[in-house]
Residue, then its C-alpha position, 0 to 999 in steps of 0.5 A: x244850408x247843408x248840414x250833415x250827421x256822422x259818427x259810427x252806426x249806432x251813434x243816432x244819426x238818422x234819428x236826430x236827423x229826422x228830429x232836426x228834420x220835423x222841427x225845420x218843416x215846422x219853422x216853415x223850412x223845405x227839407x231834404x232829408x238824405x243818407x249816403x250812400x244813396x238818396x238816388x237810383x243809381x246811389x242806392x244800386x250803389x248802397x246795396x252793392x256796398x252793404x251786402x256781405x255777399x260782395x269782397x270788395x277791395x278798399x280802392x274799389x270801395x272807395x271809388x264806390x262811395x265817391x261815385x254814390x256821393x257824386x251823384x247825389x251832390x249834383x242831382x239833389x243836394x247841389x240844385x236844393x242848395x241853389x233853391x235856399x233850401x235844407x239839406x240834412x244829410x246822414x253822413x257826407x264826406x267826413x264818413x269817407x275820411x273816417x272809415x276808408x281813410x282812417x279805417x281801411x288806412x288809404x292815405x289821406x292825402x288820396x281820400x281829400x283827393x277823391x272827395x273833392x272830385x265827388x263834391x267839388x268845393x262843397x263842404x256842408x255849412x255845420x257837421x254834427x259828429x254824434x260821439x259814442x263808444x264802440x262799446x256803447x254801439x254794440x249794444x245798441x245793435x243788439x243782435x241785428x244782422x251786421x251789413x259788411x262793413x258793420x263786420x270789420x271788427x273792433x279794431x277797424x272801427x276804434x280807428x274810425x272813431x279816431x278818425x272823426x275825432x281827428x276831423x273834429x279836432x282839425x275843423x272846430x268851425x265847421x264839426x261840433x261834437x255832441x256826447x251821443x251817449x244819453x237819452x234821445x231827448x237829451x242829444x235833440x237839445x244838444x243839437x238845437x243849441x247849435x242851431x240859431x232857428x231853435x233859440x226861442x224853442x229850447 
């Protein structure tokens, strides 16, 4: 089972993840917990290229970067799991994509569906948690850390990210729930577990 996690940084992505990720390996589950880009060699050259501010990559080139990454990833570790019955929780997937080059950069979507389904074939992760929080709300989780380069888009940049996941959510209710990330940790966990029928005799 796939089961990927989005929403913008500072919304608690990995850490629900992991959460998600201890309670499966104690209900007996093999686990693979994974982020993009990255989670190979390759993917996370890929990562460091993406992330450093040192690096003026154009929006085509960043796009082609990402997809690239996610492609290796699918066939040399989430694909072969999957065939194997096992999880795969993944810190963002294509959805990411969609959000911050699409809705964000503004590259047409119709471009944007093109090369995620190049990178992932007919993969599409089985749920899709979409952690909803401000951008306000964000920011002051991050405190006065240091910001990769796409963490320095700007305000304006990622208001229409945090559009973009909403529109995926309103497009594919089946498949992306919303959970309010805004409160404690413990209280997004069992949002989250609510989702997920193994937790039922736990929450």
């Amino acid at each position: 089972m796939l089961i990927t996690f989005e929403g913008i940084d500072g919304c608690g992505k990995s850490t629900q993840l992991n959460i998600i990720g201890d309670l499966l390996e104690n209900h007996g589950y093999t686990v693979h917990r994974l982020r993009e880009p990255g989670g190979t060699t390759l993917s996370e050259s890929i990562r460091e290229i993406l992330l450093s501010s040192k690096n003026n990559i154009n929006d085509i080139a960043e796009l082609l970067l990402f997809e690239a990454a996610r492609s290796n990833l699918t066939e040399n570790l989430i694909k072969p799991a999957l065939a194997n019955g096992e999880f795969v929780l993944c810190d963002r997937f294509y959805d990411s994509t969609t959000a911050y080059q699409g809705f964000g950069r503004q590259i047409d979507i119709d471009v944007i569906a093109a090369c995620n389904q190049i990178a992932v074939g007919n993969l599409k992760p089985d749920l899709t948690f979409y952690l909803k929080i401000s951008l306000d709300s964000a920011k002051k989780r991050a405190g006065n850390r240091e910001q990769d380069r796409i963490e320095k888009a700007g305000d304006d940049f990622f208001s229409r990210v945090i559009n973009g996941f909403d529109t995926i959510a309103q497009n594919e209710p089946d498949r992306v729930i919303i959970i309010d990330s805004e409160g404690s940790i413990e209280e997004t966990k069992y949002k989250i577990m609510r989702e997920i029928p193994i937790f039922n005799d736990i929450i």
